[in-house]
Backbone as CSV, one residue per row, in Angstrom:
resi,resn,N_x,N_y,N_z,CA_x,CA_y,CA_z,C_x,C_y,C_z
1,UNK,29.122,22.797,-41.651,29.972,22.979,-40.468,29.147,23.053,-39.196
2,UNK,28.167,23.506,-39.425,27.237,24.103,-38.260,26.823,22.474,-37.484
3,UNK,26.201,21.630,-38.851,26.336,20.316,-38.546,26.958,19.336,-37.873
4,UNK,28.172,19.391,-38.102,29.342,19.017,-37.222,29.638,19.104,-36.134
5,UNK,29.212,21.126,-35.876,29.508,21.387,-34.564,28.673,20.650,-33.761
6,UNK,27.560,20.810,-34.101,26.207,20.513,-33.591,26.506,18.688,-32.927
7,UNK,26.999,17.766,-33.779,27.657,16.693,-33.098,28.658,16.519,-32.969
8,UNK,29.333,17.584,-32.397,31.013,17.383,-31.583,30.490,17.874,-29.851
9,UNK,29.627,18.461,-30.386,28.777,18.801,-29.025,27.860,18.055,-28.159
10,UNK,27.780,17.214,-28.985,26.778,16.036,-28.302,27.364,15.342,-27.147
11,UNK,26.341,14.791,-26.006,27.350,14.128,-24.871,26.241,13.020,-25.265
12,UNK,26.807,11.530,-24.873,25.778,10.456,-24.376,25.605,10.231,-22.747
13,UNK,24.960,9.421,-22.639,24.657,8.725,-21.496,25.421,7.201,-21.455
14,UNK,25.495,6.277,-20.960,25.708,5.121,-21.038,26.977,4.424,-20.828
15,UNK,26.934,3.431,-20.672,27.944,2.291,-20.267,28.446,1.244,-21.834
16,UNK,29.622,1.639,-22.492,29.828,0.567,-23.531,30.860,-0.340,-22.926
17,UNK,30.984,-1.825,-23.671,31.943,-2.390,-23.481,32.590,-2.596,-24.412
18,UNK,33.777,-2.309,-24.838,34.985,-2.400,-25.973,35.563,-3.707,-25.874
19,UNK,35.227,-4.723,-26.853,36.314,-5.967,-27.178,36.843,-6.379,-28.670
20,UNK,38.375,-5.890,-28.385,39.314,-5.620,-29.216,40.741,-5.937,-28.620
21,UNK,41.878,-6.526,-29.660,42.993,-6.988,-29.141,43.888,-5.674,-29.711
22,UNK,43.538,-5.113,-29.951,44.970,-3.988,-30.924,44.989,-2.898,-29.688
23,UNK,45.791,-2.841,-29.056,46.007,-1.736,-28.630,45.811,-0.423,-28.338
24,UNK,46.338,-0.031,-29.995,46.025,1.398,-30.579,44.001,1.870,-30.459
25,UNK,43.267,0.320,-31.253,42.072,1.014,-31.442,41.352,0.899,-29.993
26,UNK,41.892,-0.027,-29.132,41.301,-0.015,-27.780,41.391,1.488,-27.217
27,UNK,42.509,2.210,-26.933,42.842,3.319,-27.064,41.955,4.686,-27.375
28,UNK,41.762,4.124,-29.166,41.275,5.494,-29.577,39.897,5.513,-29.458
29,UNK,39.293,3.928,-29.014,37.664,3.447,-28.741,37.602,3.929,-27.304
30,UNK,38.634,4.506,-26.460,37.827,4.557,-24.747,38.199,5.923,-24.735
31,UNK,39.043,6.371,-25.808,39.513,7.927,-25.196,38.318,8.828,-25.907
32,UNK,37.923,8.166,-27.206,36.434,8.763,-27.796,35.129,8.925,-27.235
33,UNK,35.298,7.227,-26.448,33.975,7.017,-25.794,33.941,8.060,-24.742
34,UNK,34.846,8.017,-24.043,35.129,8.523,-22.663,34.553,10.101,-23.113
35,UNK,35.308,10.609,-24.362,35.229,12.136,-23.923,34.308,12.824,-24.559
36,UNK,33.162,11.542,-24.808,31.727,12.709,-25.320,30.318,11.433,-23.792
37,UNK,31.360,11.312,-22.656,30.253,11.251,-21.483,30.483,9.688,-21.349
38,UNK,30.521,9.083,-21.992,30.542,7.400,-22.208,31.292,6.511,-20.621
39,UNK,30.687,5.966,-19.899,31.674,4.952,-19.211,31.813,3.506,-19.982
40,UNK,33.526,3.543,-20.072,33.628,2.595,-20.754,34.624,1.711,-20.129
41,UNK,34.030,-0.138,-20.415,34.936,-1.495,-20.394,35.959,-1.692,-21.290
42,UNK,37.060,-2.201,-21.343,37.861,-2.531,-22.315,38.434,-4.466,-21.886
43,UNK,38.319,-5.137,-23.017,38.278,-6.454,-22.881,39.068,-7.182,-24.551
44,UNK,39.797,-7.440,-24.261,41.329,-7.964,-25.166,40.470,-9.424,-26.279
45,UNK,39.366,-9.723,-25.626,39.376,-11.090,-26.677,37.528,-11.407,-26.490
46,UNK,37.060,-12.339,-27.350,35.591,-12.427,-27.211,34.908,-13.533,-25.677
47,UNK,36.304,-14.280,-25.604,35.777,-14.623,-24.266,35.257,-14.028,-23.262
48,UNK,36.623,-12.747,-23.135,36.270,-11.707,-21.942,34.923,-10.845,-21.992
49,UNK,34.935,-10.979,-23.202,33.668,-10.139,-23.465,32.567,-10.679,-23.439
50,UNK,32.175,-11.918,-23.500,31.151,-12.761,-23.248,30.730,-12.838,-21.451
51,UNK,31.594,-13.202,-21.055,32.025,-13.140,-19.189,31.475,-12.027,-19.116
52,UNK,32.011,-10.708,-19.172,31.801,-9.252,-19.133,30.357,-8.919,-18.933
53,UNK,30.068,-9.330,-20.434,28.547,-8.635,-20.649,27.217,-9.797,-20.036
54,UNK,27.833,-11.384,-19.402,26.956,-11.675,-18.753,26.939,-11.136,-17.471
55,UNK,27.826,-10.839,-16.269,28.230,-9.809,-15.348,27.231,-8.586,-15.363
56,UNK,27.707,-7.867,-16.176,27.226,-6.539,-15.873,26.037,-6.001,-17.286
57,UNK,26.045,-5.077,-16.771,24.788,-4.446,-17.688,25.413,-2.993,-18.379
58,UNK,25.594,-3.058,-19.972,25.723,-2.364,-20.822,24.627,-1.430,-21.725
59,UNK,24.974,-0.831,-21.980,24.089,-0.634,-23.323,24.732,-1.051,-24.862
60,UNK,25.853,-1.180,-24.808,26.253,-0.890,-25.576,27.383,-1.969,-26.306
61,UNK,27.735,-3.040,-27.057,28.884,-3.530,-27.316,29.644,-3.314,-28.441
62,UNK,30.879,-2.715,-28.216,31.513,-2.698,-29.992,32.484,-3.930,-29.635
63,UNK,32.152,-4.979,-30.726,32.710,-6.098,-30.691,33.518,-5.852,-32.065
64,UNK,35.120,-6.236,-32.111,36.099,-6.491,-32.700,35.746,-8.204,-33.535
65,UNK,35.627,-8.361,-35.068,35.601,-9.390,-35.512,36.097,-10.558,-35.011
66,UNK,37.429,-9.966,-35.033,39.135,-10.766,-35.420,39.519,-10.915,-33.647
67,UNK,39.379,-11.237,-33.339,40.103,-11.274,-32.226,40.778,-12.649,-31.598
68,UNK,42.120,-12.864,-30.845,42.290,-14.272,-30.349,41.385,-14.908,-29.054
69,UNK,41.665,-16.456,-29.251,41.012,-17.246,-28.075,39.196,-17.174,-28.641
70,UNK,38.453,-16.383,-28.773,37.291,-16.460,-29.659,37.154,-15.203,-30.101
71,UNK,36.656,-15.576,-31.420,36.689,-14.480,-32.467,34.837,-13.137,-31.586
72,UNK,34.945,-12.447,-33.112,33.858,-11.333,-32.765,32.506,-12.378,-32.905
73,UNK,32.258,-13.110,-33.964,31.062,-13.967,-34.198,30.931,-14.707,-33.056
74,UNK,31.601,-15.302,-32.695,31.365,-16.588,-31.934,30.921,-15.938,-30.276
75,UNK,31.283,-14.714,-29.838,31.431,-14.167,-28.702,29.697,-13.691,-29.050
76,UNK,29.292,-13.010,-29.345,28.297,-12.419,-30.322,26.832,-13.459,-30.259
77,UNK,27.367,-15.046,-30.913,26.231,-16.239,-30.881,25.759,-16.367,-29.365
78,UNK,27.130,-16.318,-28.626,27.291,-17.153,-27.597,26.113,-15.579,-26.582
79,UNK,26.382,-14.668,-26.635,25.166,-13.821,-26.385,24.242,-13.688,-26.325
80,UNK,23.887,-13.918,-27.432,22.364,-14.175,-27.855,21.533,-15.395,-27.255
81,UNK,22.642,-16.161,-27.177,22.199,-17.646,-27.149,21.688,-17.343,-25.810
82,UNK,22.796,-17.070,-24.526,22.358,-16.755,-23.346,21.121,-15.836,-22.706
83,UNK,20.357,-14.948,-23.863,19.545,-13.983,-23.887,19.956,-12.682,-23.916
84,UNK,20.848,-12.123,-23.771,21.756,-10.982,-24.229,21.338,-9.790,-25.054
85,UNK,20.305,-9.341,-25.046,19.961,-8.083,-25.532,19.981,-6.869,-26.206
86,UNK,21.610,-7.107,-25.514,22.258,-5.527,-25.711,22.630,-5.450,-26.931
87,UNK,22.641,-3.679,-27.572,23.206,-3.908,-29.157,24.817,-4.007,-29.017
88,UNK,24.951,-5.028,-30.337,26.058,-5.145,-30.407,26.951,-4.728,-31.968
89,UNK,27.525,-3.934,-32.078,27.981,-3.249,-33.287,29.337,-3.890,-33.485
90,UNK,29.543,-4.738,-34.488,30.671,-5.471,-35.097,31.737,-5.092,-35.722
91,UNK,33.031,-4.056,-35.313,34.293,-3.861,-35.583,34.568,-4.754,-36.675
92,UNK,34.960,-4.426,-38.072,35.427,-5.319,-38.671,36.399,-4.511,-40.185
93,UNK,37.355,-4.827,-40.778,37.885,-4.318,-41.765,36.667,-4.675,-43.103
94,UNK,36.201,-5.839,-42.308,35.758,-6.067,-44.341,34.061,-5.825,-44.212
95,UNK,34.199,-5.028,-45.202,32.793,-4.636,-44.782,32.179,-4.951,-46.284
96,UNK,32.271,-6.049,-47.188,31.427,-6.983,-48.065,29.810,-6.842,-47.654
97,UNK,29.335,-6.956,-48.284,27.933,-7.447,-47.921,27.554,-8.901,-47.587
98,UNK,28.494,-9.799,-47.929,28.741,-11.208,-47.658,29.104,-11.564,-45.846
99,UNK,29.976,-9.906,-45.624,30.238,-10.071,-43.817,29.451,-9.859,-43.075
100,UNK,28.941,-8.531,-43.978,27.580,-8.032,-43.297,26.647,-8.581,-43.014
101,UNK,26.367,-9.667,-44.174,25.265,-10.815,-43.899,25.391,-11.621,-42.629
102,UNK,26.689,-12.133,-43.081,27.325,-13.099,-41.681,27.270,-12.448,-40.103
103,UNK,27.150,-10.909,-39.927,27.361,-10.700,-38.855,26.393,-10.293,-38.436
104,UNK,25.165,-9.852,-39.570,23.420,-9.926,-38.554,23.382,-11.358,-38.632
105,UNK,23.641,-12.363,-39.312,22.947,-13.626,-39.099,23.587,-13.959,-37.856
106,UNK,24.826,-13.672,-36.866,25.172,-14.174,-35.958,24.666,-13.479,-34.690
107,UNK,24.336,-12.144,-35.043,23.278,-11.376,-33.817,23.727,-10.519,-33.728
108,UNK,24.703,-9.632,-34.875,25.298,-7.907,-34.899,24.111,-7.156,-34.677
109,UNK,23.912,-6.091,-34.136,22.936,-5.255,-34.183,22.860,-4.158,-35.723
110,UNK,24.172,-3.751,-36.029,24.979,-2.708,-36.533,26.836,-3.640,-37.209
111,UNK,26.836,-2.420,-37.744,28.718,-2.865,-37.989,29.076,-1.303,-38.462
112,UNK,30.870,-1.387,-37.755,31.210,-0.316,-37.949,32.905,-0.630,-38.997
113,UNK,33.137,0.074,-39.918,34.344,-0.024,-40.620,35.657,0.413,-39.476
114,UNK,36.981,-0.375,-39.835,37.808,-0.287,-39.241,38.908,0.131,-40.725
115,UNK,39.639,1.396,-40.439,39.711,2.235,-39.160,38.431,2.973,-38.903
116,UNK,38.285,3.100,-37.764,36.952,3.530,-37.099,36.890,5.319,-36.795
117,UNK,35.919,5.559,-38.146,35.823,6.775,-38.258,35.036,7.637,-37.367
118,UNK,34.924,8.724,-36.495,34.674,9.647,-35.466,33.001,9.865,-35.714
119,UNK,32.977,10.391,-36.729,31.583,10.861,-37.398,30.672,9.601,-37.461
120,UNK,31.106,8.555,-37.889,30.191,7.440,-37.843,30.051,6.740,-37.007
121,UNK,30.928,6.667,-35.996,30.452,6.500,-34.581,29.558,7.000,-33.433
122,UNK,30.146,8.265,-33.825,28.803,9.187,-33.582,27.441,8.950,-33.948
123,UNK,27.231,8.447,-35.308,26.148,8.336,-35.575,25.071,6.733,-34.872
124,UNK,26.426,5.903,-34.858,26.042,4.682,-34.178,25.736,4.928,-33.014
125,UNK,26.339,5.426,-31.977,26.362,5.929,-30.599,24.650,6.450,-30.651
126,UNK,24.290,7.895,-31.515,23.167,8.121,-31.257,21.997,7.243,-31.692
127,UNK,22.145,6.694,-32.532,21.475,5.295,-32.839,20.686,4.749,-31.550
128,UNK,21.547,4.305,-30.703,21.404,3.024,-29.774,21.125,3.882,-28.023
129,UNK,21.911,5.089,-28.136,22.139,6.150,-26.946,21.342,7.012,-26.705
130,UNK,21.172,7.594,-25.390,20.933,8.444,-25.145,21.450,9.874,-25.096
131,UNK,21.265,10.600,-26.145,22.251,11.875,-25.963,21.490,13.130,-25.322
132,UNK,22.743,14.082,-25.059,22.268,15.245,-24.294,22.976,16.197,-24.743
133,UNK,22.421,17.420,-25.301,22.959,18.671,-25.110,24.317,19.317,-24.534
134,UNK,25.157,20.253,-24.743,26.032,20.588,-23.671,24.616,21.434,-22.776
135,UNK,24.033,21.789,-23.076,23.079,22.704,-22.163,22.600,22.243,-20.602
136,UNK,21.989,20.370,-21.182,21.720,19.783,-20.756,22.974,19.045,-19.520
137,UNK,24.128,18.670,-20.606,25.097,18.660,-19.866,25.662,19.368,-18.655
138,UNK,25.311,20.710,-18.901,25.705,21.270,-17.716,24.605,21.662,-16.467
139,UNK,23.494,21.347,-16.955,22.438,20.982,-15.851,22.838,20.545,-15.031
140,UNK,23.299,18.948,-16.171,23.539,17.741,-14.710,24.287,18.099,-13.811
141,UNK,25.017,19.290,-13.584,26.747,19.659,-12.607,27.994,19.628,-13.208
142,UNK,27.937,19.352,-14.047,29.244,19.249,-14.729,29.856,21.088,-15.234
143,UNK,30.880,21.238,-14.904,31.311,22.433,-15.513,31.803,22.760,-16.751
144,UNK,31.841,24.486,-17.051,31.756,24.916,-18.271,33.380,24.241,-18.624
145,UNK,34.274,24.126,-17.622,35.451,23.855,-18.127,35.309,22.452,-18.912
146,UNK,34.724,21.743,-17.952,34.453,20.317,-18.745,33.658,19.751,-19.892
147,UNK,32.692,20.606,-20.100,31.940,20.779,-21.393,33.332,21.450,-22.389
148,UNK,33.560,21.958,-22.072,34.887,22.671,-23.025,36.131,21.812,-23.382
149,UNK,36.185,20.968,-22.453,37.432,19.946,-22.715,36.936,19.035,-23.440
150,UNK,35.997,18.692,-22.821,34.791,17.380,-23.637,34.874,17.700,-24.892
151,UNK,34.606,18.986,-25.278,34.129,19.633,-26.804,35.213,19.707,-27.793
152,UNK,36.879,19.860,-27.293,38.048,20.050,-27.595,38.097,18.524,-28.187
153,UNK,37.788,17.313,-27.232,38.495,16.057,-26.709,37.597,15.438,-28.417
154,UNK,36.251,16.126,-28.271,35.509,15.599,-29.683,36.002,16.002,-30.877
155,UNK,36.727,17.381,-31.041,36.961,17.788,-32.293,38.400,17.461,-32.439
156,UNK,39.117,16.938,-31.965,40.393,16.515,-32.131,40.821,14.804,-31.712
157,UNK,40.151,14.192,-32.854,39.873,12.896,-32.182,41.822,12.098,-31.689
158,UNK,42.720,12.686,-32.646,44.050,11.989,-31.918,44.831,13.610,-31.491
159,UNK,44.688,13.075,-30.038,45.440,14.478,-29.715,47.263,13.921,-29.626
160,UNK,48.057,14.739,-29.047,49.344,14.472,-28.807,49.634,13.178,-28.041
161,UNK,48.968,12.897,-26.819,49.385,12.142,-25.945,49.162,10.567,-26.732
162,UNK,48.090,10.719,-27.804,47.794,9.315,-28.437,48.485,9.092,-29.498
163,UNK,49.056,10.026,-30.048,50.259,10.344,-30.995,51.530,9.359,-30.473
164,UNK,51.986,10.165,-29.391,52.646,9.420,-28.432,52.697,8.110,-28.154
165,UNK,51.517,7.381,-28.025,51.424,6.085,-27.827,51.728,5.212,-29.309
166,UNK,51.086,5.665,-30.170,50.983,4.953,-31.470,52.443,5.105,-31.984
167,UNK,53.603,6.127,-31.734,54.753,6.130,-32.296,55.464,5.341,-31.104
168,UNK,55.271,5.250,-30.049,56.418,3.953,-29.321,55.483,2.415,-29.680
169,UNK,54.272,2.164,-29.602,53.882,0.994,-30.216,54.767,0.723,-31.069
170,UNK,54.437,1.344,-32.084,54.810,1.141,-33.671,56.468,1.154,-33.304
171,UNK,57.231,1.536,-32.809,58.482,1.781,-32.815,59.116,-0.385,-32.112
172,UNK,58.150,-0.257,-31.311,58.414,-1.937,-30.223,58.014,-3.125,-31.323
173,UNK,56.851,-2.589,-32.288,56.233,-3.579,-33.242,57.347,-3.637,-34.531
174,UNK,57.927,-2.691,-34.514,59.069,-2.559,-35.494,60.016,-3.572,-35.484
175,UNK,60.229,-3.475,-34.205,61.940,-4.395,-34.002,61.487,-5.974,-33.797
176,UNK,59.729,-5.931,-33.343,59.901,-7.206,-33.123,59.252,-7.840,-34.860
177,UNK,59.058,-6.936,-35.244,58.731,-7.706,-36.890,60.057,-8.027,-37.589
178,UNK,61.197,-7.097,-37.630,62.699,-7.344,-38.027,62.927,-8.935,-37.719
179,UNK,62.701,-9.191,-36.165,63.648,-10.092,-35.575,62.173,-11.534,-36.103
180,UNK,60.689,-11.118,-36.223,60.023,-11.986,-36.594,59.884,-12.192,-38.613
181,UNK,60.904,-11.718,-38.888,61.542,-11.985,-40.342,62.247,-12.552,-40.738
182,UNK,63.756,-12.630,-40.081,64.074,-12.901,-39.454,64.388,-14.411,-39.923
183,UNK,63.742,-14.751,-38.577,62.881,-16.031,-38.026,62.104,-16.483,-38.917
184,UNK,61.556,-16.209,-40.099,60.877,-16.718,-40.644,59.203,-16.981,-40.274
185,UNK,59.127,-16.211,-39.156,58.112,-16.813,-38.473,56.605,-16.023,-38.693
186,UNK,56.199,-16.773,-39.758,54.959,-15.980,-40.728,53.718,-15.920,-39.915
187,UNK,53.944,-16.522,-38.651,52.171,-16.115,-37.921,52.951,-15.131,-36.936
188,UNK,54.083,-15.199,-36.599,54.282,-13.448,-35.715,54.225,-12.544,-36.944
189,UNK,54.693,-12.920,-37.934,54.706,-11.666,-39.016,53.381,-11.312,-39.462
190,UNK,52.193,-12.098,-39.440,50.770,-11.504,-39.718,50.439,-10.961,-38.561
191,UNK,50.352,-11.712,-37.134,50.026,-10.868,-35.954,50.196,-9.258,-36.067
192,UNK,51.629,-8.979,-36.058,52.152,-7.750,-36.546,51.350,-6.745,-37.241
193,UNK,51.504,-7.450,-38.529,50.509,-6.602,-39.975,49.478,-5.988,-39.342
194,UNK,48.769,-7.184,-38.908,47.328,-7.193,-38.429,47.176,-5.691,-37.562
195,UNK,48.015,-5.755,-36.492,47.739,-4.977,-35.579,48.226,-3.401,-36.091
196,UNK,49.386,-3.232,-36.676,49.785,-2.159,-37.526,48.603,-2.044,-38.621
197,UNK,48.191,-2.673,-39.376,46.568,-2.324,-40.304,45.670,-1.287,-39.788
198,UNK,45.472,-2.382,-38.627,44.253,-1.747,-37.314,44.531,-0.202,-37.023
199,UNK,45.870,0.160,-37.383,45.724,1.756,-36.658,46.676,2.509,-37.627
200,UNK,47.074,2.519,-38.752,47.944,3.312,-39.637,46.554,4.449,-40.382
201,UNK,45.591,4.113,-40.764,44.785,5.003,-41.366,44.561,6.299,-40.167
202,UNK,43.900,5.717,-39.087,43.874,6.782,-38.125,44.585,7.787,-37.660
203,UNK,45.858,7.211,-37.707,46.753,7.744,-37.416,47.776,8.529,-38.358
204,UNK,47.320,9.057,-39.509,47.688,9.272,-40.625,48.650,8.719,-41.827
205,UNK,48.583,7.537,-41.802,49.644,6.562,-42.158,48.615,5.606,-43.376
206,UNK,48.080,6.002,-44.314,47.121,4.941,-44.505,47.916,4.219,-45.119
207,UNK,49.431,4.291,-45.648,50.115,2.957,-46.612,50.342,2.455,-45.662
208,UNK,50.769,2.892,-44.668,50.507,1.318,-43.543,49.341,0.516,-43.251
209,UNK,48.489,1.023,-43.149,47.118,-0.010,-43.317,47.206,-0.700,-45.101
210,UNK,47.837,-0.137,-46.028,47.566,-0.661,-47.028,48.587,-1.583,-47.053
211,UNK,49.857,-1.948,-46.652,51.056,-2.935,-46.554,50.615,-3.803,-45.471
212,UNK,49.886,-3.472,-44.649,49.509,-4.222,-43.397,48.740,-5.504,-43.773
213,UNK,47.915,-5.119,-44.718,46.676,-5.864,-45.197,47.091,-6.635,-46.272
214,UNK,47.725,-6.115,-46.838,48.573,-6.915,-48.089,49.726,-8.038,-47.653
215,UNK,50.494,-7.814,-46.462,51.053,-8.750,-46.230,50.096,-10.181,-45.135
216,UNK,49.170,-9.389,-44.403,47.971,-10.389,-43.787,47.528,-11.305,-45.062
217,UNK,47.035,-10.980,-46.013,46.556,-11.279,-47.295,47.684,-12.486,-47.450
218,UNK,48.692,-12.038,-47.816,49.623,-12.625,-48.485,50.252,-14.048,-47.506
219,UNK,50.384,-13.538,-46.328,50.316,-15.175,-45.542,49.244,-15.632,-45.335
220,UNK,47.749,-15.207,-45.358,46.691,-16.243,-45.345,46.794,-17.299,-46.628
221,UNK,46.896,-16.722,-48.181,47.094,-17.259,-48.955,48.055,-18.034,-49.220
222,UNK,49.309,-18.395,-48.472,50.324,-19.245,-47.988,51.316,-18.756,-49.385
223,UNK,51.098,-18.039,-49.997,51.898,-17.538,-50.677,53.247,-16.509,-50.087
224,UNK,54.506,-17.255,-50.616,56.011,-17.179,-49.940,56.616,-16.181,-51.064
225,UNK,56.183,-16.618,-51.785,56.949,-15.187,-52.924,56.850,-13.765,-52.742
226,UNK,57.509,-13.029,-52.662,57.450,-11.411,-52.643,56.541,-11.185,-50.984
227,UNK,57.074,-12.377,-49.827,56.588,-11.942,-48.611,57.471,-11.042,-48.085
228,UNK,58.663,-11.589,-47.913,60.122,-11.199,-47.499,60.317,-9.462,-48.137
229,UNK,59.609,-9.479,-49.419,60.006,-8.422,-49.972,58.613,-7.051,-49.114
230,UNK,57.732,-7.627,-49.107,56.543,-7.204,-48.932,56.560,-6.806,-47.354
231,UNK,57.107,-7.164,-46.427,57.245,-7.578,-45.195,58.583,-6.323,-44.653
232,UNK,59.752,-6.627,-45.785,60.633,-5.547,-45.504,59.846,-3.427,-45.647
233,UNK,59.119,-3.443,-46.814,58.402,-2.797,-47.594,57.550,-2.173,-45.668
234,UNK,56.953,-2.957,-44.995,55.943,-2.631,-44.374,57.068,-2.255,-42.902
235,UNK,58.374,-2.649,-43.124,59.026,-2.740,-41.975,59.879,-1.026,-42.030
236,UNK,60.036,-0.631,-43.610,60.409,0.633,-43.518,59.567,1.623,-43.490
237,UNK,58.282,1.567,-44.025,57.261,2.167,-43.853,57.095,2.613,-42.682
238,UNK,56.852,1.448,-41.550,57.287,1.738,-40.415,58.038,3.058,-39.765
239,UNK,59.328,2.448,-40.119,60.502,3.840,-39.653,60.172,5.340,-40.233
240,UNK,59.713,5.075,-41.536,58.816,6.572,-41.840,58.102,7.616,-40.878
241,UNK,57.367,6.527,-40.146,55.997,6.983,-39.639,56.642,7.221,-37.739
242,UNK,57.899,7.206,-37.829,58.753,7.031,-36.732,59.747,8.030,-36.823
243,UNK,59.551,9.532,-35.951,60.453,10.660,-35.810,61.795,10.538,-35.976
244,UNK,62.488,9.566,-35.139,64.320,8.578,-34.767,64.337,8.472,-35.639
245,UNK,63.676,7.592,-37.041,64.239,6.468,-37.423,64.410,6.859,-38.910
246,UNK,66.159,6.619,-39.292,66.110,7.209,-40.522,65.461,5.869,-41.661
């Protein structure tokens, strides 16, 4: 425990840039970063993030695999290629040793599992960062109140207000998966999955990350049997994880 405390207490130094399309983990990646010292970018796709990090000066990139318009690899080459320096730690669900391979051979520094656990970020963060003390912290000017919120903001990685967000998401992603069922329309219905995957574990929901992934699965493999069924399955799950909804 003492351990723990010891890094819930930790502040960094530094500038990261976040590129990720989900919402939720953009979210729980700037409200984390943010509240152990971090200034942080947030950037929806690997283009932006390529633009971004030739622009300005980071320390830091957590690059999202999966993302639209260019993926995590290709944003990543295109870095390196330019001379690009900075570490870059690769967001990804599949963490094979086959991805892992693929994502130092493309110029990952690091890779982090999605859902993206608190403690092991931490550990990445000090990896690559500069950390400081609260002691130190409050050298710099910062007050005891804010070391104290900071310290709260670390040991409670989803507070209420992000609660909040993830149950009206999930509530808007609901109706539009119904009506993208529907429709038949199996690349809004993986979009969906995808992005519900990305944040049901975190958020205490892990059969939603496990229906999420199973129905992604199940339309990559163009397999139509037991989608409809599989798809409804992830659509009540849903309403579960949703206060309203009986």
């Amino acid at each position: 425990q003492g351990e723990a405390q010891s890094m819930a207490r930790k502040s960094f130094h530094g500038k990261v840039l976040v590129a990720g399309d989900t919402p939720s983990m953009q979210e729980l990646a700037r409200y984390f970063l943010s509240s152990v010292g971090i200034d942080v970018m947030v950037v929806e796709n690997g283009e932006k993030a390529v633009s971004a990090a030739a622009d300005d000066s980071f320390d830091m990139v957590l690059m999202d695999m999966q993302m639209p318009v260019m993926d995590g690899i290709e944003a990543t080459m295109m870095l390196r290629k330019i001379g690009c320096d900075t570490p870059i730690i690769a967001l990804t669900a599949n963490v094979m040793q086959q991805h892992q391979d693929q994502f130092e051979a493309a110029g990952c520094s690091g890779f982090l599992a999605k859902p993206i656990d608190r403690h092991r970020l931490q550990e990445v963060l000090g990896g690559f960062l500069t950390s400081c003390t609260r002691e130190q912290y409050l050298k710099e000017g910062h007050s005891i109140a804010a070391a104290e919120e900071k310290e709260a903001t670390s040991n409670s990685f989803v507070d209420d207000e992000l609660i909040q967000l993830f149950t009206e998401r999930t509530e808007v992603l609901r109706v539009e998966l119904i009506s993208a069922l529907e429709s038949e329309n199996w690349d809004e219905v993986r979009s969906i999955a995808h992005t519900v995957k990305g944040s049901g574990t975190t958020f205490g929901f892990p059969e939603l990350t496990r229906l999420g992934k199973e129905v992604c699965d199940t339309v990559d493999h163009n397999v139509e049997d037991g989608l409809h069924q599989l798809t409804k399955q992830l659509i009540d799950m849903m309403g579960e994880a949703l206060p309203n909804v009986s």
